[in-house]
PASEBA-1860 file (N, C-alpha, C; in nm, 3 decimals):
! residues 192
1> XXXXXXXX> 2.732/2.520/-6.380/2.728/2.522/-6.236/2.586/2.505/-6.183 ~ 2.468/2.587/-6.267/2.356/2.516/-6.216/2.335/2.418/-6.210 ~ 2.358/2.334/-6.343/2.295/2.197/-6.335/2.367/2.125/-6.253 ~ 2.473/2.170/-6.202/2.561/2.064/-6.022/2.460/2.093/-5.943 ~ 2.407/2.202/-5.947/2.331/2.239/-5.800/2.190/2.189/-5.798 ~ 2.157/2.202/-5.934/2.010/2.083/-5.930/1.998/1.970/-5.933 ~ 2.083/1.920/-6.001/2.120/1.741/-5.955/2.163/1.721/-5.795 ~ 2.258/1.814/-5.717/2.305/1.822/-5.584/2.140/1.813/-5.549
9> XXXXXXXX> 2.044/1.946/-5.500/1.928/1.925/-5.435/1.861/1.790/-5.484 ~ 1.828/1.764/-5.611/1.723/1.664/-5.644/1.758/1.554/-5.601 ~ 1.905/1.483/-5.569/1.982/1.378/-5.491/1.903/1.366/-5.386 ~ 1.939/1.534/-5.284/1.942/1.491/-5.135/1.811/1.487/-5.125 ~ 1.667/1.520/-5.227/1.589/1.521/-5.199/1.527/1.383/-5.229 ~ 1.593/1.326/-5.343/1.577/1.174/-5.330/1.602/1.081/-5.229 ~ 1.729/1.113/-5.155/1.780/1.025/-5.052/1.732/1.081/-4.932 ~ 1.626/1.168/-4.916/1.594/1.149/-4.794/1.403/1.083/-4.813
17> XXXXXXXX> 1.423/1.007/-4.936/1.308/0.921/-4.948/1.314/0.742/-4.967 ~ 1.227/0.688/-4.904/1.266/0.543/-4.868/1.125/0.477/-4.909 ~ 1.147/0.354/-4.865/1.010/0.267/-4.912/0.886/0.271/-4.811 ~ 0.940/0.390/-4.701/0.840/0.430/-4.600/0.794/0.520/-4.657 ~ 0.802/0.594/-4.738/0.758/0.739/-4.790/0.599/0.704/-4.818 ~ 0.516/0.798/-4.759/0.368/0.794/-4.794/0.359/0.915/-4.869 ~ 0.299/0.944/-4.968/0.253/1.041/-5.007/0.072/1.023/-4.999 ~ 0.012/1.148/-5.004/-0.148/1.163/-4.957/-0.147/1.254/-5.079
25> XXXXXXXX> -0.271/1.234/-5.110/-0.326/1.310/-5.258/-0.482/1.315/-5.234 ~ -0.505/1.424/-5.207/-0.693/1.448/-5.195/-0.777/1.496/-5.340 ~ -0.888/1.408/-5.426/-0.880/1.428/-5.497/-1.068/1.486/-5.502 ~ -1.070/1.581/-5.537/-1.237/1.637/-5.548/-1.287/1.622/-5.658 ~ -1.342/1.501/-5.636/-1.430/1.386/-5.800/-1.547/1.501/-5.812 ~ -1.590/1.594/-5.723/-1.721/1.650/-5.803/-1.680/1.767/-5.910 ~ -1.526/1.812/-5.926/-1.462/1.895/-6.041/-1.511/1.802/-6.122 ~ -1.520/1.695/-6.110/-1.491/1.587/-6.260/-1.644/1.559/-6.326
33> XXXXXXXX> -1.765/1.519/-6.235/-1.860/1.510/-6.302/-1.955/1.615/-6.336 ~ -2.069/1.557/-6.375/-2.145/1.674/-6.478/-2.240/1.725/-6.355 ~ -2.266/1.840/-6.381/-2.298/1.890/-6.237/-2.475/1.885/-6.252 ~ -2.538/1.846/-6.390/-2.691/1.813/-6.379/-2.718/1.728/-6.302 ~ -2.618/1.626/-6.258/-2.674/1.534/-6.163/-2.621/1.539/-6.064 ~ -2.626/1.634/-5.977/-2.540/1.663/-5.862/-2.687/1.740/-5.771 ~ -2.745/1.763/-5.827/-2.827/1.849/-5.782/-3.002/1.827/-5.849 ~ -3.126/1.775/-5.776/-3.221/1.694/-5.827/-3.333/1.774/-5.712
41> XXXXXXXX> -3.407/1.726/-5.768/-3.583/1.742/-5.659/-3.661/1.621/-5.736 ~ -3.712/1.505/-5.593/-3.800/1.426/-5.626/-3.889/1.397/-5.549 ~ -4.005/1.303/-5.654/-4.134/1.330/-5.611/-4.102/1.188/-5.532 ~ -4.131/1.153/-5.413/-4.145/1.039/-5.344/-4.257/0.949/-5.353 ~ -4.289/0.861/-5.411/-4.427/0.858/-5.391/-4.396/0.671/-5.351 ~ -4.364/0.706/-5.182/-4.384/0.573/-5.118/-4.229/0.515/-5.060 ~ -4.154/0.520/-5.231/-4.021/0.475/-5.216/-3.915/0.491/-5.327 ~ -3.844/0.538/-5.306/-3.704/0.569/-5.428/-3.565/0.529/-5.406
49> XXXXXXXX> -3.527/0.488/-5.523/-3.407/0.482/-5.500/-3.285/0.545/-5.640 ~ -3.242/0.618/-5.583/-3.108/0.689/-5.711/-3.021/0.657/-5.622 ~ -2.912/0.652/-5.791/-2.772/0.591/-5.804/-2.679/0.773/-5.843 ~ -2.586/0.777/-5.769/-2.519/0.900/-5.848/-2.356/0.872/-5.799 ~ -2.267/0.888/-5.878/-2.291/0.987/-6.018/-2.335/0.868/-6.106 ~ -2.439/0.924/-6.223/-2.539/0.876/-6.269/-2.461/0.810/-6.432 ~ -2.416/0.687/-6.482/-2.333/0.702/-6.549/-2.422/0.626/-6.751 ~ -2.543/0.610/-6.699/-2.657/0.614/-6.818/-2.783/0.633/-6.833
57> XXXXXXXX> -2.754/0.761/-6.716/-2.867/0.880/-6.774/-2.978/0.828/-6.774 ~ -3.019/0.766/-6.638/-3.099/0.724/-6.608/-3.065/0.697/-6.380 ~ -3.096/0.815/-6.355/-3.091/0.795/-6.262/-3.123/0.677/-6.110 ~ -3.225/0.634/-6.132/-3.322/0.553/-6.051/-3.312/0.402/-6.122 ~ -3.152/0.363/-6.213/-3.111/0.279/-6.265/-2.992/0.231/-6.194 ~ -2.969/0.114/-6.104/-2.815/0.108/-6.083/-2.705/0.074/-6.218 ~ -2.579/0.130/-6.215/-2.485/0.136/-6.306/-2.361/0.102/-6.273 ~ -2.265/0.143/-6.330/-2.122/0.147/-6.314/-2.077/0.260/-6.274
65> XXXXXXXX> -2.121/0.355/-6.173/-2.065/0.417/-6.140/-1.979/0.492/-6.192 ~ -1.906/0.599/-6.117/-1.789/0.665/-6.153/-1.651/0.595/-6.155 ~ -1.558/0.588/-6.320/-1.473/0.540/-6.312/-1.323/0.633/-6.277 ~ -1.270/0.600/-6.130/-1.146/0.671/-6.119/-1.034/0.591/-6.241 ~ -1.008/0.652/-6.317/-0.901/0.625/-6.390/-0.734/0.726/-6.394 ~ -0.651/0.651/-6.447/-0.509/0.737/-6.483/-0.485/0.838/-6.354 ~ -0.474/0.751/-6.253/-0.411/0.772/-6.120/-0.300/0.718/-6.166 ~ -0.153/0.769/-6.094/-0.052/0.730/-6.120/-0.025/0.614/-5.965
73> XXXXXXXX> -0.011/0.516/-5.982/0.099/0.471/-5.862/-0.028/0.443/-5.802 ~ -0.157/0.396/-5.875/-0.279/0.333/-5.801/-0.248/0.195/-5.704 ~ -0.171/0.111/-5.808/-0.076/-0.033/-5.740/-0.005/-0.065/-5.627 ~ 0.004/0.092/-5.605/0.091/0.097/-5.504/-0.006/0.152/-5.372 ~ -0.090/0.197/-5.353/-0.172/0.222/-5.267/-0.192/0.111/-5.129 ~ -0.137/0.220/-5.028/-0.166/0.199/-4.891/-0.276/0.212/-4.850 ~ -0.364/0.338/-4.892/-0.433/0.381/-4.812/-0.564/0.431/-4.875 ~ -0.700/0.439/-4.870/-0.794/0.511/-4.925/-0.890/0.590/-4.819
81> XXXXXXXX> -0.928/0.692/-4.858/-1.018/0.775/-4.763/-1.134/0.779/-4.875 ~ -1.274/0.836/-4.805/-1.348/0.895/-4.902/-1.440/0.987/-4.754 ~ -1.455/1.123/-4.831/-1.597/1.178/-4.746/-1.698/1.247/-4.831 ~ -1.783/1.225/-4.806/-1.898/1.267/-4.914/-2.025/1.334/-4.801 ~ -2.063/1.469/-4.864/-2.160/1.549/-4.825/-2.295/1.566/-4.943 ~ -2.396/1.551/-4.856/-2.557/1.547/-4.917/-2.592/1.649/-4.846 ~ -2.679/1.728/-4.931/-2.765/1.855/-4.835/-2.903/1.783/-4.885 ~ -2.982/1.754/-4.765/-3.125/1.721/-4.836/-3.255/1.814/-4.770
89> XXXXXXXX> -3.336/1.807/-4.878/-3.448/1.910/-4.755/-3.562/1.864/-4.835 ~ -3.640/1.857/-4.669/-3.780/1.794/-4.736/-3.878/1.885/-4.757 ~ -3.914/1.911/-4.868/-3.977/2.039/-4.947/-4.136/1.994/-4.957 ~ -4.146/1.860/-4.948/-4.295/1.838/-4.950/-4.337/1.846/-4.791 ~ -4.470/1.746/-4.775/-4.584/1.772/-4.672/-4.563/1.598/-4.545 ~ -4.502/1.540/-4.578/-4.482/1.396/-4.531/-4.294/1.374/-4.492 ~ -4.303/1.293/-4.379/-4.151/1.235/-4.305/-4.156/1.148/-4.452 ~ -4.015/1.159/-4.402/-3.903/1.062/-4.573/-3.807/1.046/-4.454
97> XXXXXXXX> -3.783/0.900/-4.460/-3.667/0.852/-4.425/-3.564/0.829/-4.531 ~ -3.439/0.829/-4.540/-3.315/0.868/-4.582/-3.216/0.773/-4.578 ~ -3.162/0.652/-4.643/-3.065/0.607/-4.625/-2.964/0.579/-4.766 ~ -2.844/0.671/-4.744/-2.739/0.693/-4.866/-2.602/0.555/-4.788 ~ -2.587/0.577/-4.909/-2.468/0.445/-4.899/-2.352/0.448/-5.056 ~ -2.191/0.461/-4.937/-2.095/0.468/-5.073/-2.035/0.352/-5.115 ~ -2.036/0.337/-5.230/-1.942/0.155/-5.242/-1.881/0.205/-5.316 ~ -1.785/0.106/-5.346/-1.662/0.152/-5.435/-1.622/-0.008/-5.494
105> XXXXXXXX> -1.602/-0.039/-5.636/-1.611/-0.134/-5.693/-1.464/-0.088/-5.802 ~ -1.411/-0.278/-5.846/-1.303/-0.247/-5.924/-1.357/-0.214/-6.056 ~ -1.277/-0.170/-6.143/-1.269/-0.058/-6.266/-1.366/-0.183/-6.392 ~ -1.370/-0.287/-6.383/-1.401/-0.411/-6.490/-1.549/-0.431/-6.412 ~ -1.622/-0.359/-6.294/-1.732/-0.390/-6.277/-1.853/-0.252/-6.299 ~ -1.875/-0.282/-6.421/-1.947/-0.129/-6.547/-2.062/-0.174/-6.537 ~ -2.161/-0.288/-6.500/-2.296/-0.313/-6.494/-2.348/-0.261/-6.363 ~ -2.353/-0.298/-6.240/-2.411/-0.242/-6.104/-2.278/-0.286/-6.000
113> XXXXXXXX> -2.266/-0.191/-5.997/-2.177/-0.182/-5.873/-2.248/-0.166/-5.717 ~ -2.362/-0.158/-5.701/-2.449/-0.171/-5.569/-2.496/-0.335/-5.557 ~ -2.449/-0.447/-5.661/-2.508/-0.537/-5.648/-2.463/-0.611/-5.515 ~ -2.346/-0.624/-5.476/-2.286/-0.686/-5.348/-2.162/-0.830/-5.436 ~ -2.164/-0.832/-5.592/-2.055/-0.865/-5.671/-1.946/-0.803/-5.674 ~ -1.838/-0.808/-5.594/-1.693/-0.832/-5.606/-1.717/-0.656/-5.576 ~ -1.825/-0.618/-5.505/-1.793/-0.421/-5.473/-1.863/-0.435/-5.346 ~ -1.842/-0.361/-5.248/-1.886/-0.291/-5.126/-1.961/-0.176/-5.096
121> XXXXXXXX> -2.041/-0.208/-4.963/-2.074/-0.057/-4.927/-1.973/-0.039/-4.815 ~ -1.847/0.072/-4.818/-1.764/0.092/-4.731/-1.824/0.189/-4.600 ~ -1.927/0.259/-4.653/-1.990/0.346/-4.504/-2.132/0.345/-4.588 ~ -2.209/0.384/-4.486/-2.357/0.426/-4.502/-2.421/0.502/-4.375 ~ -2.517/0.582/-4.397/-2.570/0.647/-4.275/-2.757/0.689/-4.317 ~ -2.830/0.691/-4.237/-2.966/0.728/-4.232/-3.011/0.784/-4.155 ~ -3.132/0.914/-4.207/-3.191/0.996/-4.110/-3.330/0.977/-4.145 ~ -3.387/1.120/-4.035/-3.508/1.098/-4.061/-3.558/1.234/-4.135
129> XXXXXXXX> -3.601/1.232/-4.178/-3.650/1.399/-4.252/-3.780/1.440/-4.239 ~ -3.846/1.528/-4.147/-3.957/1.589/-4.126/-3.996/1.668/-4.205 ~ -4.092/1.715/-4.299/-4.117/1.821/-4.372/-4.110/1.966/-4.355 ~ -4.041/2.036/-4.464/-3.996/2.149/-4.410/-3.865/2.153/-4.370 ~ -3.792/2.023/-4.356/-3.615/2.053/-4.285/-3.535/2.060/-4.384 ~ -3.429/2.080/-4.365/-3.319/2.050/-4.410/-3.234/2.032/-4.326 ~ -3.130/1.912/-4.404/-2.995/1.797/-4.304/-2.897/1.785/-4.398 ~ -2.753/1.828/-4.345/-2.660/1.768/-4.422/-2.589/1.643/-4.362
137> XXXXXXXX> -2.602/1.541/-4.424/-2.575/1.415/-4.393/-2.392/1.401/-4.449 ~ -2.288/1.320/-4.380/-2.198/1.356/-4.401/-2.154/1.139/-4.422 ~ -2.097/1.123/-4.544/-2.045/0.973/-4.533/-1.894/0.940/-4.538 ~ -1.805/0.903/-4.439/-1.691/0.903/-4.451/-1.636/0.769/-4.410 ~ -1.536/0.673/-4.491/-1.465/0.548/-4.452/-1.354/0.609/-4.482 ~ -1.234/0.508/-4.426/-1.104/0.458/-4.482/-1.078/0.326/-4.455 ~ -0.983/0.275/-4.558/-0.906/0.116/-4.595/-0.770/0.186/-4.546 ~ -0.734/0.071/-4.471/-0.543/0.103/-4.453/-0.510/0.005/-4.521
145> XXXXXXXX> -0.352/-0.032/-4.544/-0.322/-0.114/-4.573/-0.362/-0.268/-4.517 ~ -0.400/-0.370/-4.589/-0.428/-0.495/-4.506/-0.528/-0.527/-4.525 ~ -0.667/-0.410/-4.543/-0.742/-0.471/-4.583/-0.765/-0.487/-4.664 ~ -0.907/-0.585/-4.700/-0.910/-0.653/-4.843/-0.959/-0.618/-4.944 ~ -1.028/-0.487/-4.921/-1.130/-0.414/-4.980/-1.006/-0.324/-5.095 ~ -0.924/-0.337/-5.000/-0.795/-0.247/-5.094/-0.770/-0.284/-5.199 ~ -0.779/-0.410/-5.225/-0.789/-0.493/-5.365/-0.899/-0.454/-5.470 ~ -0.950/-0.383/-5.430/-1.048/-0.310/-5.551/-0.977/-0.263/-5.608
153> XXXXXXXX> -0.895/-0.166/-5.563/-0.821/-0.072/-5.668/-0.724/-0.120/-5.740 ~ -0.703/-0.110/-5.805/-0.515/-0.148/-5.905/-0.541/-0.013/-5.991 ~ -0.441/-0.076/-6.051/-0.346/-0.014/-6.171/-0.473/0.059/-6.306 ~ -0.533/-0.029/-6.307/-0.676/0.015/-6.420/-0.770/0.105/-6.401 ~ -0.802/0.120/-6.215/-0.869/0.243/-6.144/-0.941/0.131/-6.058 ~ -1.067/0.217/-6.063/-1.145/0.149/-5.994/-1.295/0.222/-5.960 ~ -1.408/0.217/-5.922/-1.534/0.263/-5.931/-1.580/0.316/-5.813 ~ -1.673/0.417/-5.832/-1.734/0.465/-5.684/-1.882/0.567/-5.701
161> XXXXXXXX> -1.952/0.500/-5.623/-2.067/0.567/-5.655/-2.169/0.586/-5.554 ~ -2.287/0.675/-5.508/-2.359/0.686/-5.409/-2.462/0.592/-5.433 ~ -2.565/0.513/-5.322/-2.725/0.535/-5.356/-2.773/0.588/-5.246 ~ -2.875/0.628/-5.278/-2.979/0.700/-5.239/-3.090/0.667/-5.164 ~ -3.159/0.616/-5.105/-3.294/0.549/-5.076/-3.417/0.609/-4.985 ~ -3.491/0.654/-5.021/-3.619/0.732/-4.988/-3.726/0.652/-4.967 ~ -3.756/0.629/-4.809/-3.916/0.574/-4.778/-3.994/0.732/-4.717 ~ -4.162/0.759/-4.789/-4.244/0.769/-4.701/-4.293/0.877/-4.834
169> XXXXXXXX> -4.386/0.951/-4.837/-4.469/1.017/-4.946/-4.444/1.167/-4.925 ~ -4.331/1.242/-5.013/-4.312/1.404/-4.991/-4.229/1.383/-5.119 ~ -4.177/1.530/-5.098/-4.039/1.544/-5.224/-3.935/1.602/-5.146 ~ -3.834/1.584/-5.191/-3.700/1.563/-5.110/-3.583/1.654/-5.261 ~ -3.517/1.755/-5.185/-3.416/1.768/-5.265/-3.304/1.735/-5.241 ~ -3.200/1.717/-5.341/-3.060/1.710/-5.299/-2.981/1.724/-5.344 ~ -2.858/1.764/-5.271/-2.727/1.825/-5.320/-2.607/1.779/-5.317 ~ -2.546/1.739/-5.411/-2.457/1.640/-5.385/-2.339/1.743/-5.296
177> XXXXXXXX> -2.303/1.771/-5.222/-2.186/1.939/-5.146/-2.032/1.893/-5.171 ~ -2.032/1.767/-5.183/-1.892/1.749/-5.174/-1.840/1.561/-5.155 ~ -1.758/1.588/-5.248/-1.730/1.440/-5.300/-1.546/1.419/-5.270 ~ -1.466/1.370/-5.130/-1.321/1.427/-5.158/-1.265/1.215/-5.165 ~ -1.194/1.247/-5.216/-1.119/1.115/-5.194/-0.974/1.131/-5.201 ~ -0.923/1.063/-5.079/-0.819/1.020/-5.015/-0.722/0.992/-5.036 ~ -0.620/0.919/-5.119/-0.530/0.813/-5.193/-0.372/0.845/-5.136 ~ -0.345/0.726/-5.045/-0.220/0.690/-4.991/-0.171/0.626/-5.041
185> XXXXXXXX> -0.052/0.703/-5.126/0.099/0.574/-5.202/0.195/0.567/-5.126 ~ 0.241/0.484/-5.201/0.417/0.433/-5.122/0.496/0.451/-5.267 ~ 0.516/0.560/-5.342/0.594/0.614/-5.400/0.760/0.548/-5.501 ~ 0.801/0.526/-5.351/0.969/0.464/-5.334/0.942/0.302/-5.285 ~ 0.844/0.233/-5.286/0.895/0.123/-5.226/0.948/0.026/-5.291 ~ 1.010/0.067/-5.400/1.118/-0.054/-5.454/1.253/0.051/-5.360 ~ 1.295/0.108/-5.306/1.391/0.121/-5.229/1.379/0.052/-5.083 ~ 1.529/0.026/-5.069/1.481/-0.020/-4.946/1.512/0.016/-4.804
END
């Protein structure tokens, strides 16, 4: 008699799902990486630029980024969000200007994904940093369905990574606070 009554619910809970069904999945990539590079102090001297998350240990190297892999139902994706938080504070004696930028590249592009080859910068933002402050700078996009950028992702994953860029002579720390990403499926859409 149970198993009528769990096949009964799991039915009606199937049939009240269609090829409209969105499901949303928020996923916090900074559980996933190594937290030495999440968190840095550098010496500025003029101009810098870091790549994070840092994927050959060599920071101030562009790379391949972070690979999202073994998402289920990546193919099927409507929708992508990303928001990403930096705490920076300028700990030295000199203004540092500030400009971070997120791209997100498909899963087969492992050499530089900041190059502007077949990956994007989907948001970017810049401040100014006076010595002595601290700013949390906040970077957030979304892709809906339609656009083309959505084609980064499939089935294999796909890449995502910050840079960094520092003009003017101080030291600057930073914190990577928070890394969330987004991911809208369509679940059921072989129903119709």
């Amino acid at each position: 008699m149970k198993r009528w009554i769990v096949l009964a619910t799991l039915l009606a809970a199937l049939s009240a799902c269609s090829g409209r069904t969105v499901v949303t999945a928020e996923v916090d990539v900074l559980s996933f990486l190594d937290v030495s590079s999440l968190d840095q102090e550098l010496t500025v001297p003029g101009f810098i630029e870091v790549y994070v998350p840092d994927a050959d240990d060599n920071l101030v190297t562009p790379d391949g980024g972070y690979l999202v892999k073994s998402v289920p139902l990546l193919d099927r994706l409507v929708g992508f969000g990303v928001r990403v938080e930096i705490e920076l504070e300028n700990t030295g004696s000199g203004q540092l200007e500030i400009l971070a930028s997120f791209h997100l590249a498909p899963a087969n592009d492992s050499a530089n994904i900041y190059d502007g080859n077949d990956d994007v910068s989907l948001t970017d933002t810049s401040v100014s940093l006076a010595a002595g402050t601290t700013q949390t700078i906040v970077l957030e996009a979304a892709i809906a369905q339609g656009d083309s950028n959505l084609a980064l992702i499939t089935g294999e994953g796909f890449r995502i990574g910050l840079y960094v860029r520092a003009n003017g002579s101080s030291t600057v720390s930073y914190r990577l606070s928070g890394l969330t990403l987004t991911l809208q499926q369509r679940p059921f859409d072989f129903i119709p």
